[in-house]
N, C-alpha and C positions, 0 to 999 in steps of 0.2 A: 144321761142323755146321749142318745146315738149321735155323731156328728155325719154331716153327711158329705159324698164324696162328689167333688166339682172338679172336670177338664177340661183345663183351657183350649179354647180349638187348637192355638198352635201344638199344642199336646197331642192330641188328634191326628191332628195331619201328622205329624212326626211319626206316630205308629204305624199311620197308616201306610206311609211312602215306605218303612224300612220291611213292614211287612210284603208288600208287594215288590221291594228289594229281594228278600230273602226267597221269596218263592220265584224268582224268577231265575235265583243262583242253583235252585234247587227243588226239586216238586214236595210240596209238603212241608218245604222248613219253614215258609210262609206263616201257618197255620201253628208251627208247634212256636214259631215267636209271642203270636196273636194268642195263644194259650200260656205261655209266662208273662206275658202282661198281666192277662186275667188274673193269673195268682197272685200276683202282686198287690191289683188293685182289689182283691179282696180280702186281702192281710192287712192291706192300709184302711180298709174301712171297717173291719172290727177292731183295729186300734192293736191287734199282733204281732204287724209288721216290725222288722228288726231295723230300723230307721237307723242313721245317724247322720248328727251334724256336718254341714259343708263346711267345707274349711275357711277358715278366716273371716273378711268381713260376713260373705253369705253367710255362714253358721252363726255369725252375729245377730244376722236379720232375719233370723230363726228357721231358716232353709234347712232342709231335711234331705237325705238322699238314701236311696235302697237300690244296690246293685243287681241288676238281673242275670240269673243262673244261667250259663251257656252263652250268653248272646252279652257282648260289648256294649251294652246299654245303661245307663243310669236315668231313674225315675225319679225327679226332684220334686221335692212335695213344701208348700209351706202351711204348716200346721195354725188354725185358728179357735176360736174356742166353741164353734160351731159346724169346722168343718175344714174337711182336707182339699187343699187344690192342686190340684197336678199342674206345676207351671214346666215341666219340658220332660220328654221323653229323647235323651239328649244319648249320639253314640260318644263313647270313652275318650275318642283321640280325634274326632271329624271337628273341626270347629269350635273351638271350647272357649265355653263361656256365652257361643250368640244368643242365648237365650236371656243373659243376663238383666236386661233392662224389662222381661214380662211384669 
């Protein structure tokens, strides 16, 4: 059974604000962010992706996370038996953890 891939808005707006961050640091980089998403999130929904557990309690509560190439981002995912949810599209050092209580 295929599982299928769910993103939480706040998910969403996360890409979406860093995306329209990076193309405004830069023409273009916008776009090539919004294209290593995509890869991502189609690694994680043939079940490919090179996930690993979050540290501590989150990897307890079966949190998942896959580092994005180039770009200070982490895509935390938490795996169910029906389906992946993207609960944060979170940068490496801005805030860490506010995502925590999704």
């Amino acid at each position: 059974m295929t599982r299928r891939l769910r993103i939480l808005d706040e998910a969403s707006a996360e890409a979406m604000a860093a995306m329209a961050w990076y193309e405004r640091e830069r023409k273009g980089l916008g776009v090539e962010f919004a294209q290593a998403i995509d890869r991502v999130l189609s690694l994680i929904k043939t079940g490919l992706a090179p996930m690993s557990p979050m540290p501590g309690a989150l990897g307890a509560r079966g949190l998942k996370r896959l580092l994005l190439q180039k770009f200070p981002y982490t895509v935390v995912v938490r795996e169910t038996a029906d389906e992946y949810q993207i609960i944060a599209i979170a940068h490496q050092s801005r805030r860490p953890g506010y995502w925590m209580n999704r």
